[in-house]
C-alpha positions as CSV (number, residue, x, y, z in Angstrom):
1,X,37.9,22.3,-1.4
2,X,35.5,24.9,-0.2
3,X,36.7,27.7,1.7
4,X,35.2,28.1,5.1
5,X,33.6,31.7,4.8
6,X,32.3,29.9,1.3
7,X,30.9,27.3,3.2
8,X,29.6,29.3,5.9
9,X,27.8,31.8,3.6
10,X,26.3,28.9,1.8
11,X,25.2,26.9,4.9
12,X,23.3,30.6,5.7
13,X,21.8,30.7,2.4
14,X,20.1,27.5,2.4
15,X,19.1,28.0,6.1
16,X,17.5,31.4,5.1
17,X,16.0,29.8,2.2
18,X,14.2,27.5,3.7
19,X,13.0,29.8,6.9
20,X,11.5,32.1,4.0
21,X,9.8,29.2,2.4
22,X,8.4,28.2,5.8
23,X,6.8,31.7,7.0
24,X,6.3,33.4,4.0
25,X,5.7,31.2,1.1
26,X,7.5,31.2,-2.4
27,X,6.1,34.1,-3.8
28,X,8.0,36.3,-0.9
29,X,11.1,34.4,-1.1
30,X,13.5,36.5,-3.5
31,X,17.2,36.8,-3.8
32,X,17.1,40.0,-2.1
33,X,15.0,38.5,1.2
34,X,17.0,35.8,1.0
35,X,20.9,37.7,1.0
36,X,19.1,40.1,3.5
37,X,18.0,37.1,6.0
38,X,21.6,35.4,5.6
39,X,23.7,38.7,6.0
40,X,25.3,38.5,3.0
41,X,25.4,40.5,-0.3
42,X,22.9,39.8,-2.9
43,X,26.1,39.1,-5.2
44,X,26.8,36.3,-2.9
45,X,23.5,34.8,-3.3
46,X,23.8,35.5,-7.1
47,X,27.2,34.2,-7.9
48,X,26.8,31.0,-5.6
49,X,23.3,29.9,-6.9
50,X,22.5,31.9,-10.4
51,X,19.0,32.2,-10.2
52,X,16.1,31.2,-7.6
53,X,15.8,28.2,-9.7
54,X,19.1,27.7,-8.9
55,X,18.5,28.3,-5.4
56,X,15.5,26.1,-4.8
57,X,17.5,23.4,-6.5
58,X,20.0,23.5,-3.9
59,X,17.7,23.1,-0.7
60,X,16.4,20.4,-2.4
61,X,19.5,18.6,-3.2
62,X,20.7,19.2,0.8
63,X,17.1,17.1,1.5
64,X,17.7,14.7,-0.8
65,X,21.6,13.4,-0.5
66,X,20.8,11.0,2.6
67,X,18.1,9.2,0.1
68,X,20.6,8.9,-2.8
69,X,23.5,7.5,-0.1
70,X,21.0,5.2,1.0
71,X,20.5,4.4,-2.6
72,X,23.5,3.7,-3.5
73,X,25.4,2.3,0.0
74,X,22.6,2.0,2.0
75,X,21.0,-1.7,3.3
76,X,18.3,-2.9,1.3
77,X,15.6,-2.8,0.4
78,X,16.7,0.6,-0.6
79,X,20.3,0.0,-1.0
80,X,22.1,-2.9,-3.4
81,X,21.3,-6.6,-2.5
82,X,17.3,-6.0,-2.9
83,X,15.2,-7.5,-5.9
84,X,14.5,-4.7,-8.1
85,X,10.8,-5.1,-7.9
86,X,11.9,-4.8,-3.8
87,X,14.2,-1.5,-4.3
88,X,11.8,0.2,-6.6
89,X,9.1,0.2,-4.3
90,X,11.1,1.2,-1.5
91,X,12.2,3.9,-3.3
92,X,8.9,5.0,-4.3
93,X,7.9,5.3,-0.3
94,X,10.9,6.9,0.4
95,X,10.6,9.7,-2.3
96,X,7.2,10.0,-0.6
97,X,8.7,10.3,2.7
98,X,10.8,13.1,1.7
99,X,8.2,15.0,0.0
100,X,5.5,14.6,3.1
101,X,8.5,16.2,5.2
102,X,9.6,18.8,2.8
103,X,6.5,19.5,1.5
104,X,6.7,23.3,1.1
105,X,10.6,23.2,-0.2
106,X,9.9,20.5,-2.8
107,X,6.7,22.5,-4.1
108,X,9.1,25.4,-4.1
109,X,11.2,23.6,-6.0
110,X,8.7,22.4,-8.4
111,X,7.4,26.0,-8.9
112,X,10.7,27.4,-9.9
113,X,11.8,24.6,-12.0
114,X,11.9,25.4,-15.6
115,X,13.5,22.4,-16.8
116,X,12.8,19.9,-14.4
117,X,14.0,16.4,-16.8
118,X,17.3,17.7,-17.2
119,X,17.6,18.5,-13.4
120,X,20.6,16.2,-11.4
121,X,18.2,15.1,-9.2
122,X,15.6,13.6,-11.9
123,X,18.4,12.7,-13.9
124,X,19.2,10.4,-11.3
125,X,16.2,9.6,-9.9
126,X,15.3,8.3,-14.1
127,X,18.2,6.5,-14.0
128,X,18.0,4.1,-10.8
129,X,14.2,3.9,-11.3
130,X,14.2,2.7,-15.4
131,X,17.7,0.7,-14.3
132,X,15.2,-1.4,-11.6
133,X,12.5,-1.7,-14.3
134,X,15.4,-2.9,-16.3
135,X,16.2,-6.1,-14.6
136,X,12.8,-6.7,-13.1
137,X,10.9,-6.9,-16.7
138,X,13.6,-6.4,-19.2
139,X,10.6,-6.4,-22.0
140,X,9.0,-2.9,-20.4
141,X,9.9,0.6,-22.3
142,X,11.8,1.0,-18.9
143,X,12.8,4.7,-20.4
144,X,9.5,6.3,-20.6
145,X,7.4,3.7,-17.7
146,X,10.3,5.4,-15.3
147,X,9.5,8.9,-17.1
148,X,5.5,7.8,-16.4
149,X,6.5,6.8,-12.6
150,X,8.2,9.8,-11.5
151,X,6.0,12.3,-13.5
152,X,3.6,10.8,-11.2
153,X,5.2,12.6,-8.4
154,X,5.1,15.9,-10.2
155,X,1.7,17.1,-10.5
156,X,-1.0,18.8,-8.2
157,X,-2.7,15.9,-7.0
158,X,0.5,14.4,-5.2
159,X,0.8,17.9,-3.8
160,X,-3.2,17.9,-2.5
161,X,-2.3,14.5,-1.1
162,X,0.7,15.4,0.8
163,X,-0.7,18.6,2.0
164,X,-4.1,16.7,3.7
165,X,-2.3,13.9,5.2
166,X,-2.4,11.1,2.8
167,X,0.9,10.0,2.2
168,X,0.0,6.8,3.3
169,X,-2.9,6.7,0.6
170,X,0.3,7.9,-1.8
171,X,2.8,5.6,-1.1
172,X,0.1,3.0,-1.3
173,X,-0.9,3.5,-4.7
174,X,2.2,4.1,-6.0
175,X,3.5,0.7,-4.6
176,X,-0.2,-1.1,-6.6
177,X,1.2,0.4,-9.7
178,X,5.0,-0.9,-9.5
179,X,2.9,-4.6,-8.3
180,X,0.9,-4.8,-11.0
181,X,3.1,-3.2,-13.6
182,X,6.0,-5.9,-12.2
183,X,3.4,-8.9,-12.8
């Protein structure tokens, strides 16, 4: 159980975090800024999150716990009781939706990771997508096509397309390639 000045000093962190990320871009955000913003020592900052990898890490795991509730207790499509081909698209659009609303804190993110396949989230992420490949087309490499699918979502061009307003567009082609691939 967390203690509640713990908590509280966390909660400021993250908040700080992401007002940094907002004005001033990820370049200016640094554990310093960030310990200054949240009124706590920069020994706080260190101890709770390690690094800024660390720290990125964690505002994006705070964005992302409703989608992996959803994705494990949630209705479908995105919850259990879907066909895969069903849940693996909907999770595809909802990754999407996440992204075009966190835009700046999941490029953050992408910038500071250093080891982004071993992260929680991807872990994850790998595992529910190559489990759906799984039992919709057991004969697929489901390990690497879910490796393919979500790399996908890491590169400059989903970025360019989040950052001129076509998600849409996104989601779109992304939901084509689970189609066809699903055939």
């Amino acid at each position: 159980m967390e203690r509640a000045d713990a908590a509280r000093n966390r909660r400021a962190i993250l908040r700080a975090t992401e007002e940094l990320l907002a004005t001033q871009g990820l370049e200016h955000v640094s554990m310093d800024r960030v310990a200054q913003a949240a009124g706590v020592g920069k020994g706080t900052v260190f101890h709770r999150f390690g690094n800024r990898e660390g720290l990125m890490r964690a505002v994006v795991e705070e964005r992302v716990r409703a989608l992996s509730t959803a994705l494990s207790d949630g209705p479908p499509p995105l919850g259990p009781g879907a066909p895969p081909a069903s849940r693996l698209a909907a999770f595809f659009d909802a990754v999407v939706d996440l992204a075009t609303k966190n835009v700046t804190v999941m490029a953050a993110f992408e910038q500071a990771s250093t080891d982004r396949l071993n992260s929680p989230i991807y872990l994850s992420w790998h595992a529910h997508v190559a489990g759906l490949l799984t039992a919709a087309a057991p004969s697929l490499d489901a390990d690497l096509i879910a490796h393919l699918l979500l790399g996908s979502l890491h590169s400059d061009l989903m970025l360019h397309l989040l950052r001129t307003g076509e998600s849409h567009r996104l989601a779109l082609g992304l939901r084509s390639m689970i189609e066809t691939l699903l055939r």
